[in-house]
RODO-2510 file (C-alpha; in nm, 4 decimals, decimal comma):
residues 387
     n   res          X          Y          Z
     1     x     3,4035     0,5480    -0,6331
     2     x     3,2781     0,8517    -0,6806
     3     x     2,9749     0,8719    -0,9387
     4     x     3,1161     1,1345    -1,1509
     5     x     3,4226     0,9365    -1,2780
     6     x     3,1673     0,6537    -1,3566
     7     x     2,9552     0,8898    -1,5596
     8     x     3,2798     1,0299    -1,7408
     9     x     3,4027     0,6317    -1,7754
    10     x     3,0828     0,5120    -1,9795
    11     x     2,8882     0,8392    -2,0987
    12     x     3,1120     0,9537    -2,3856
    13     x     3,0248     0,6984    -2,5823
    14     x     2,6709     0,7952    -2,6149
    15     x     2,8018     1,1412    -2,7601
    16     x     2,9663     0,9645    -3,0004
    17     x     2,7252     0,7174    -3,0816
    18     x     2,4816     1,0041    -3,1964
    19     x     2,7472     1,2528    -3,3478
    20     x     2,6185     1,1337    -3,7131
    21     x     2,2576     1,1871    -3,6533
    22     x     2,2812     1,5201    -3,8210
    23     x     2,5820     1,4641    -4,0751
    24     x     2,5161     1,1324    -4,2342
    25     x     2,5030     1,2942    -4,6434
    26     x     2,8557     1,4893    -4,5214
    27     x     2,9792     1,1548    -4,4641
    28     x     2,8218     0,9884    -4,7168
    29     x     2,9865     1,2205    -4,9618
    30     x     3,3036     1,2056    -4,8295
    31     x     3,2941     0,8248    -4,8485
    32     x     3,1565     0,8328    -5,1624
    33     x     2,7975     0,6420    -5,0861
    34     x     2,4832     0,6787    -5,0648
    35     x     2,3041     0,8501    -4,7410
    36     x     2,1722     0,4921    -4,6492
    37     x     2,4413     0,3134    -4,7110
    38     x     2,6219     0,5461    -4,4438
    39     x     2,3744     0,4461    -4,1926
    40     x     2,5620     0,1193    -4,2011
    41     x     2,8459     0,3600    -3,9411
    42     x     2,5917     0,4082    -3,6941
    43     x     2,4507     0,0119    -3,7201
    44     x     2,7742    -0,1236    -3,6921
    45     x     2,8980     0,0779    -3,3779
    46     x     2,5476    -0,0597    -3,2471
    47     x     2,6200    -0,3786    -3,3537
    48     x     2,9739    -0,3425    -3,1828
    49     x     2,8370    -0,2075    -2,8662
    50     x     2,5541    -0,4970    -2,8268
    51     x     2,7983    -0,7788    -2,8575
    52     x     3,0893    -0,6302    -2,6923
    53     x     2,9407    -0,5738    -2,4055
    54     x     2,8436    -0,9503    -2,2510
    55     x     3,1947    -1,0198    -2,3890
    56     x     3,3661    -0,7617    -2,1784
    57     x     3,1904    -0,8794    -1,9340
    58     x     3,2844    -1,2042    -1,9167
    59     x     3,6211    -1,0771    -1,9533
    60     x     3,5466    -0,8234    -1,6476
    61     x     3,4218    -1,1923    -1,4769
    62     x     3,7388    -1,3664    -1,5554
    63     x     4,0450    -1,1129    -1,5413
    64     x     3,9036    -0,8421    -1,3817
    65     x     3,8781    -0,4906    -1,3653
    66     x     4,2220    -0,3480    -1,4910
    67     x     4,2505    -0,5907    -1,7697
    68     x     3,8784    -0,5114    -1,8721
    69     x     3,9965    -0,0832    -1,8633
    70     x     4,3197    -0,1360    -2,0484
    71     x     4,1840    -0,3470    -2,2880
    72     x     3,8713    -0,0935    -2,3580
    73     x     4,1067     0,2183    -2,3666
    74     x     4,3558     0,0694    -2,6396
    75     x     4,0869    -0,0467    -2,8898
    76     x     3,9161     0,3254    -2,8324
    77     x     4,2795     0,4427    -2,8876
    78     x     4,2947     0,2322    -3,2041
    79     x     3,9425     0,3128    -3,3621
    80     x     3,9498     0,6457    -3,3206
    81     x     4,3370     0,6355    -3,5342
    82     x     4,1982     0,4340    -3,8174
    83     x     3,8972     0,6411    -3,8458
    84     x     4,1250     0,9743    -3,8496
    85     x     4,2090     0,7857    -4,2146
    86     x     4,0130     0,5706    -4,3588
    87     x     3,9223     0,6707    -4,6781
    88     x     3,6606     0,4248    -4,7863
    89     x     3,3124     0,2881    -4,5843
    90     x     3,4770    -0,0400    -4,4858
    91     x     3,7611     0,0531    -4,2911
    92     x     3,5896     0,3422    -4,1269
    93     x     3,3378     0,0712    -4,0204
    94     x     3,6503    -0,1086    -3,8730
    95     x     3,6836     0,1874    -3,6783
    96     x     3,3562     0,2322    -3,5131
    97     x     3,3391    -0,1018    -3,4283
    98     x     3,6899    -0,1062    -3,2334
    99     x     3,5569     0,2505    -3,0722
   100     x     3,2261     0,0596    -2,9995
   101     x     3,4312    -0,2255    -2,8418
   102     x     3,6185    -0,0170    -2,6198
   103     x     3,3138     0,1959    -2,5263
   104     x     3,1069    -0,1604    -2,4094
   105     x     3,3577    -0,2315    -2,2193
   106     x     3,4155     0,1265    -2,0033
   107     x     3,0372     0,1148    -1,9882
   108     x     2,9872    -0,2295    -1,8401
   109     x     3,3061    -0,1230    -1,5962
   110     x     3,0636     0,1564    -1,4258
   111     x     2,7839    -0,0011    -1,4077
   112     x     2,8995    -0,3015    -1,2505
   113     x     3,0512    -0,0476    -1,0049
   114     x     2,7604     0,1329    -0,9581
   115     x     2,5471    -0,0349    -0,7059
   116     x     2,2228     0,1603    -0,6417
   117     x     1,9575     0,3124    -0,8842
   118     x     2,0411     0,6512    -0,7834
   119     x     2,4035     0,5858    -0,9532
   120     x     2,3026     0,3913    -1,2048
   121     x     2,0561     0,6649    -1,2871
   122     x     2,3302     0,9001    -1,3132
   123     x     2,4635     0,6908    -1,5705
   124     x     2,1752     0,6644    -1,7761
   125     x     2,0857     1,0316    -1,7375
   126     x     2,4511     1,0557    -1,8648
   127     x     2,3833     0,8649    -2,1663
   128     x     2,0888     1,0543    -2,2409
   129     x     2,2443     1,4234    -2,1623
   130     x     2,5244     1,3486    -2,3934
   131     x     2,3241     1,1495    -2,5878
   132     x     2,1368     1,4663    -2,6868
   133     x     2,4517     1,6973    -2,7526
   134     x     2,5851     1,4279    -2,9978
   135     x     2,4014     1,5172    -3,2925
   136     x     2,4564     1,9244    -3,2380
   137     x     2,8548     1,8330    -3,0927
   138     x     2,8926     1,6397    -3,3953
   139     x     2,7843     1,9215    -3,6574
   140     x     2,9341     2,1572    -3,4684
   141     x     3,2113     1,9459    -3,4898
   142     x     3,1920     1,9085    -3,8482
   143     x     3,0838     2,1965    -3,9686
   144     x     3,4410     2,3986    -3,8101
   145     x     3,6676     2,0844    -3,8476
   146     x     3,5501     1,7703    -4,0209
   147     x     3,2877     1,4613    -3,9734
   148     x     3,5797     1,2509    -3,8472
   149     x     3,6902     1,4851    -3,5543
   150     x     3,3342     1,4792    -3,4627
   151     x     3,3511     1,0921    -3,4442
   152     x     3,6327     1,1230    -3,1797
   153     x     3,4285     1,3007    -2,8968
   154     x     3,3980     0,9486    -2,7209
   155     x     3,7349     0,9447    -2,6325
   156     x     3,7327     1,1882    -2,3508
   157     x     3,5894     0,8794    -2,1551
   158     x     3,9996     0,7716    -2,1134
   159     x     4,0525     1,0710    -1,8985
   160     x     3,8530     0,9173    -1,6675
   161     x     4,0471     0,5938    -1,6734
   162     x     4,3418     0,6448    -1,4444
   163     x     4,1223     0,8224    -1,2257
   164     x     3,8482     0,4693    -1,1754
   165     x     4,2103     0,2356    -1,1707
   166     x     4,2994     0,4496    -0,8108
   167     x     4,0425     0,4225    -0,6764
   168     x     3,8658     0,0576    -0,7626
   169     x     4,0013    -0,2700    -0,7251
   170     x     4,1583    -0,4332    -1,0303
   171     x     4,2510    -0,7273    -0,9352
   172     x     4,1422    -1,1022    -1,1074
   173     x     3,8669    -1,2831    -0,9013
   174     x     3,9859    -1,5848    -0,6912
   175     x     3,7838    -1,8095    -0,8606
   176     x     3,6492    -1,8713    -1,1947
   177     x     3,4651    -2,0393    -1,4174
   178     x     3,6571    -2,1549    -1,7515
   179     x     3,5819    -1,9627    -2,0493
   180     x     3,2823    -2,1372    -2,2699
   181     x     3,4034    -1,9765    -2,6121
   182     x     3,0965    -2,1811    -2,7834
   183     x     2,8206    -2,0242    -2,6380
   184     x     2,9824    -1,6645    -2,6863
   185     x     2,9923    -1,7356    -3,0558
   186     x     2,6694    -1,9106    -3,0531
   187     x     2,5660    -1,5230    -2,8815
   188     x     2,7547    -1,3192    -3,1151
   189     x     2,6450    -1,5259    -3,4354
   190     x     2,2574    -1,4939    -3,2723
   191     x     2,2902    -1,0935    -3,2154
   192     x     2,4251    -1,0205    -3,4905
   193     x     2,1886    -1,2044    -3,7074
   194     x     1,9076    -1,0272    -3,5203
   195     x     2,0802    -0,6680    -3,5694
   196     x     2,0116    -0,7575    -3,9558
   197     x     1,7159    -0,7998    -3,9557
   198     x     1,5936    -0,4673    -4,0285
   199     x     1,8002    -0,4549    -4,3361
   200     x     1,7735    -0,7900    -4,4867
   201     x     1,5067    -0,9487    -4,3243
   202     x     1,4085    -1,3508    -4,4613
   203     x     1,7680    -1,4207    -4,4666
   204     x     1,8219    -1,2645    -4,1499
   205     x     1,5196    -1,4139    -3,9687
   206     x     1,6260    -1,7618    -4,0519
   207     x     2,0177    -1,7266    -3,9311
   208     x     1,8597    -1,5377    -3,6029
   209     x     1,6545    -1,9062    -3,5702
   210     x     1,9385    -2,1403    -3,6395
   211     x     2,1856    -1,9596    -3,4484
   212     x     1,9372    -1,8956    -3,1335
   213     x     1,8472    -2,2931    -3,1695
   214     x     2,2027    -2,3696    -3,1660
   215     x     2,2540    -2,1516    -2,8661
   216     x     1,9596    -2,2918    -2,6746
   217     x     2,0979    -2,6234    -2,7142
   218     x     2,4374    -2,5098    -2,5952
   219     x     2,2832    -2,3811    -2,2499
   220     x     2,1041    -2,6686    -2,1752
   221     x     2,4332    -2,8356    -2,2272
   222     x     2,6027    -2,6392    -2,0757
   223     x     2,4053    -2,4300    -1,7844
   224     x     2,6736    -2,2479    -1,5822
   225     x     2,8448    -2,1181    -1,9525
   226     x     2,8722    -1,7967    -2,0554
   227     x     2,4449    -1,7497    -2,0791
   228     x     2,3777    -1,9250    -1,7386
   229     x     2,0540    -2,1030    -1,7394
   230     x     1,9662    -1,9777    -1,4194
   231     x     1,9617    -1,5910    -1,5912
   232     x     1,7526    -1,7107    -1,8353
   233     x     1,4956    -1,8737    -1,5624
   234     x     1,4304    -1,5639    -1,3325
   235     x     1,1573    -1,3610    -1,4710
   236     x     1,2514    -1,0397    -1,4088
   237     x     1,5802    -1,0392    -1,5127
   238     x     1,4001    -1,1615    -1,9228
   239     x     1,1252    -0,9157    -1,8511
   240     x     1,3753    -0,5965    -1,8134
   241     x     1,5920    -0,7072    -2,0275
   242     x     1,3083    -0,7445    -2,3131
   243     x     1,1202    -0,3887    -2,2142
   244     x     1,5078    -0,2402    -2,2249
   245     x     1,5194    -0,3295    -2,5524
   246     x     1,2027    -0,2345    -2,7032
   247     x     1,2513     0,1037    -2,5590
   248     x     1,6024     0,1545    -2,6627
   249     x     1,4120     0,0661    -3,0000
   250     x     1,2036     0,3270    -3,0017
   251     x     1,4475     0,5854    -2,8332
   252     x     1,7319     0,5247    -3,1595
   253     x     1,4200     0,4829    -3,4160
   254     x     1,2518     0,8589    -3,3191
   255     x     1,6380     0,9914    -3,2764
   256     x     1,7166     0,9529    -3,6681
   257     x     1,3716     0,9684    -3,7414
   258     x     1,2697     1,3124    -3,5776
   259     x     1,5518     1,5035    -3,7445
   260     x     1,4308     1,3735    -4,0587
   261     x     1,0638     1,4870    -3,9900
   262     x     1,0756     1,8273    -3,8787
   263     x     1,3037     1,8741    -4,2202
   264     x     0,9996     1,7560    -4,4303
   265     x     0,7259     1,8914    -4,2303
   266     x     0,8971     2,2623    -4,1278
   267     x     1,1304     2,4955    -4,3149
   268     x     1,4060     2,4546    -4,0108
   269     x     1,7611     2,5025    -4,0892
   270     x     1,9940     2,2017    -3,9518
   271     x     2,1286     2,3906    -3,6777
   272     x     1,7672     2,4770    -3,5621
   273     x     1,6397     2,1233    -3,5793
   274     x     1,9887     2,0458    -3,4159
   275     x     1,9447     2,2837    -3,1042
   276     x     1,5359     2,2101    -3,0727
   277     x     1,6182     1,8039    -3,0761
   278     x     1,9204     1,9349    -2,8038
   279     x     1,6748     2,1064    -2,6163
   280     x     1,3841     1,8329    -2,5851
   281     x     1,6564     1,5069    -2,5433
   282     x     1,8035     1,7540    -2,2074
   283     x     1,4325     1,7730    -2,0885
   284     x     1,3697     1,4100    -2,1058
   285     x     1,7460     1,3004    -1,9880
   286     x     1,6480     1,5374    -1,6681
   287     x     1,3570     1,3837    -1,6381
   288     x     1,4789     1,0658    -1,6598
   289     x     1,7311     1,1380    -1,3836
   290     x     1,4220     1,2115    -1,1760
   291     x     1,2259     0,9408    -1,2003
   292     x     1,5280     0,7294    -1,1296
   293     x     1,5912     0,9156    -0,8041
   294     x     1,2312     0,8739    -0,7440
   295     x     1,1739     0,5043    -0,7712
   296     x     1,3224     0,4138    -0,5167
   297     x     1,0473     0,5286    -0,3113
   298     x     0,8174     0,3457    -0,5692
   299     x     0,6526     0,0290    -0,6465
   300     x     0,7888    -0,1747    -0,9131
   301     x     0,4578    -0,1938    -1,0518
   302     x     0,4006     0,1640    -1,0212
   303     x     0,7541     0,2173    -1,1960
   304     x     0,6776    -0,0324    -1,4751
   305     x     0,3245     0,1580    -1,5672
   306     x     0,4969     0,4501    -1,5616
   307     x     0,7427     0,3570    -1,7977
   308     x     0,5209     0,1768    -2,0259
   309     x     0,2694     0,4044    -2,0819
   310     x     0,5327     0,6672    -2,1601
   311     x     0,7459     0,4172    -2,3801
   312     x     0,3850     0,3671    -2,5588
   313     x     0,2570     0,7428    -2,5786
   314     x     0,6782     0,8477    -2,7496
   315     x     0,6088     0,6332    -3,1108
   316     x     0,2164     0,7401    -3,1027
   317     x     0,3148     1,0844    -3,0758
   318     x     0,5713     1,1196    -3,3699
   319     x     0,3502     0,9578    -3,5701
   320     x     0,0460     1,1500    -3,5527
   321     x     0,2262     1,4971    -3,4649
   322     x     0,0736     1,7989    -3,7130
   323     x     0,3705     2,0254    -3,6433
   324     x     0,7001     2,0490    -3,4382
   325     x     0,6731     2,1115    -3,1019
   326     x     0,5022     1,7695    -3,0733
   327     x     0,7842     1,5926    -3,2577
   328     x     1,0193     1,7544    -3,0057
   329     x     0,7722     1,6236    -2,7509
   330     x     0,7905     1,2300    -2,8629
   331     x     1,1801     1,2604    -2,8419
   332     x     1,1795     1,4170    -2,4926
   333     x     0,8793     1,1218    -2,4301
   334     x     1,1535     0,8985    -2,6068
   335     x     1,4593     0,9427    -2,4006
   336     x     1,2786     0,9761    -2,0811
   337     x     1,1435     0,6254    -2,1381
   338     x     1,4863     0,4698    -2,2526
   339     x     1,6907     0,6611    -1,9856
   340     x     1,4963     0,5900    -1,6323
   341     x     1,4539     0,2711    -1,8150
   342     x     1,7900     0,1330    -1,8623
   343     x     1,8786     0,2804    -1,4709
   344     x     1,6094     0,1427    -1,3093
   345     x     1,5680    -0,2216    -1,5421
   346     x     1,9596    -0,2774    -1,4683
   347     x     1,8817    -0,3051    -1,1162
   348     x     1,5851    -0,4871    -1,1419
   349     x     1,7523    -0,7182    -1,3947
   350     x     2,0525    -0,7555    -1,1341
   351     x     1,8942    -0,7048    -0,8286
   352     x     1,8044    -1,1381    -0,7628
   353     x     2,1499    -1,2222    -0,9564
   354     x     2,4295    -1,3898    -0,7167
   355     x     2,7172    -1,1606    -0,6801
   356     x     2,9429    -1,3885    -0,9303
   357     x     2,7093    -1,3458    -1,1956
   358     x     2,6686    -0,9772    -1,1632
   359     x     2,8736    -0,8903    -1,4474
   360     x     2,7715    -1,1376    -1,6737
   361     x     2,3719    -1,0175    -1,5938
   362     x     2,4714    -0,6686    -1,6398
   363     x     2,6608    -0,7648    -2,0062
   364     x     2,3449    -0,9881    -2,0588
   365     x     2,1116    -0,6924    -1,9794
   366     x     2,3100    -0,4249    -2,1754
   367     x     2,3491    -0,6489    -2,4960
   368     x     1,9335    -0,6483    -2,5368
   369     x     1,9547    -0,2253    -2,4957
   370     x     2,2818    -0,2442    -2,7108
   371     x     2,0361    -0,4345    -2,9851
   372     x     1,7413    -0,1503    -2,9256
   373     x     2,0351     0,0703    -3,0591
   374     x     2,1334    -0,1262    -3,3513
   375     x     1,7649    -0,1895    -3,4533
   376     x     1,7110     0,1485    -3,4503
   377     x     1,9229     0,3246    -3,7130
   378     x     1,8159     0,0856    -3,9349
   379     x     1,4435     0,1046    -3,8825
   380     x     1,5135     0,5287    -3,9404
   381     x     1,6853     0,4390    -4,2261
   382     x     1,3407     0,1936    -4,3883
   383     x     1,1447     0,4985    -4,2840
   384     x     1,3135     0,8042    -4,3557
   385     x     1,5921     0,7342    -4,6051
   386     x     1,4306     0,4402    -4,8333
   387     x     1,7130     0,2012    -4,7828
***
């Protein structure tokens, strides 16, 4: 397979994710809400994206590729037509979630057939190249056309569709495990508590604790469900999976939050701010694509203080920048970090699994980044919006 249908197959979806960066009050006025309250698009497609993915992965584990790629392409199909219309926040939210759903599961398609760090750092680099169009695409987009055309982008991943069904095998594995429907709405309940957090967080901090307690005692019941115990018992696939997440944190936290700063603290039109965030997310997604070319010739340990002590030096910077070139730095910093990280993690994170339990590790692995994404709107939003 070659790697440039994968990228086309799960990188769209970043573009889209990060279309709104620079047109939330457009949307909020068109909705009729508040700026905050429109954050709630970007959360939920987060949201979507975090607990779709180990879902269409299990359904990737149990039916297979070409049920996993039809399924993904129709509910992209269908988000992006109710979002064309919706005229109020809660059935555009519909929308993003159904796009977000389709997106997980294109996403978790390529990198289960991805296979080395090189291609799974052309994925990531992906995400972050198109990842830093979004916001200028989606103005762009906006600015000629409208906010909902710009919210569409992602679907250029089902050109690359029939293209991955030639070439891959689609068929259902031999043999599988049945479905444990419990524990994957013992995981949705738990992620989806957690994604709240930010927003409402004593309420949300006590359902994350019953429905994580619930789910514990589900595995232990049931071991070889859909969160195998044995996942949750090798070290370094909870150790990537956690740093994954805490940088994908940071990443979507300084990616509304920059925007928001150099506004404030310089007299920069939109469309400046827009091309100078462009600009320093390319640098770092290059980067990125780099350093995951380049650790395979490194230590793990050497890859892991390399990553950390960027990861740490990103946040630092934004805060305690004086003026914008050093904003523009802690988002290059930013993506670098999240970027290499997700290529070079998802291998670690996969690298011990069993060859059955690929996908589910992968859909595992990709709903703690997926969470980094959700948490991080919404952390922008405490920061930089008030709400």
């Amino acid at each position: 397979m070659p790697a440039v249908w994968l990228a086309l197959l799960a990188t769209p979806v970043a573009a889209s994710a990060n279309g709104p960066v620079l047109i939330l009050p457009d949307m909020a006025q068109s909705l009729g809400v508040r700026t905050a309250t429109a954050t709630w698009l970007v959360t939920v497609f987060a949201w979507a994206m975090a607990v779709g993915t180990p879902l269409m992965a299990g359904l990737l584990r149990r039916k297979g590729l070409g049920v996993t790629l039809k399924l993904s392409a129709a509910l992209i199909v269908a988000g992006t037509a109710v979002l064309a219309v919706a005229p109020w926040l809660p059935l555009a939210m519909a929308g993003r979630a159904a796009q977000a759903a389709g997106g997980a599961g294109l996403v978790t398609a390529a990198m289960s057939l991805a296979g080395s760090v090189r291609r799974m750092g052309v994925i990531t680099a992906g995400f972050g190249t198109l990842g830093a169009v979004g916001p200028l695409l989606g103005s762009a987009i906006a600015d000629t056309a409208s906010w909902r055309l710009s919210l569409a982008v992602g679907a250029v991943t089902l050109f690359a569709v029939p293209a991955v069904m030639r070439r891959a095998d689609l068929s259902a594995p031999k043999h599988s495990t049945p479905f444990d429907g419990r524990g994957a709405a013992l995981l949705v309940l738990t992620a989806t508590a957690l994604v709240l957090i930010p927003r409402h967080p004593l309420p949300a901090v006590a359902a994350s604790l019953v429905a994580a307690a619930l789910l514990a005692l589900h595995i232990r019941s049931h071991p070889t469900g859909f969160v195998p115990v044995s996942l949750l018992r090798t070290r370094a696939f909870v150790l990537s999976a956690l740093l994954a997440c805490a940088f994908a944190t940071s990443y979507f936290t300084l990616l509304f939050t920059v925007p928001q700063l150099l506004r404030d603290r310089t007299g920069w039109s939109a469309s400046t701010i827009g091309t100078g965030q462009l600009v320093a997310l390319l640098a770092g997604s290059a980067l990125a694509m780099a350093l995951a070319a380049a650790s395979a010739r490194m230590t793990r340990p050497r890859v892991l203080a390399i990553l950390l002590t960027v990861g740490v030096l990103a946040p630092f910077t934004a805060a305690l920048a004086p003026w914008a070139p050093l904003l523009l730095l802690a988002a290059t910093l930013a993506v670098l970090t999240a970027s290499a990280g997700q290529a070079t993690l998802a291998v670690y994170a996969t690298a011990a699994t069993p060859t059955a339990q690929r996908p589910t590790a992968i859909g595992l692995f990709s709903l703690c980044y997926q969470l980094g994404g959700a948490f991080g709107p919404a952390i922008a939003a405490a920061i930089t919006l008030g709400g």
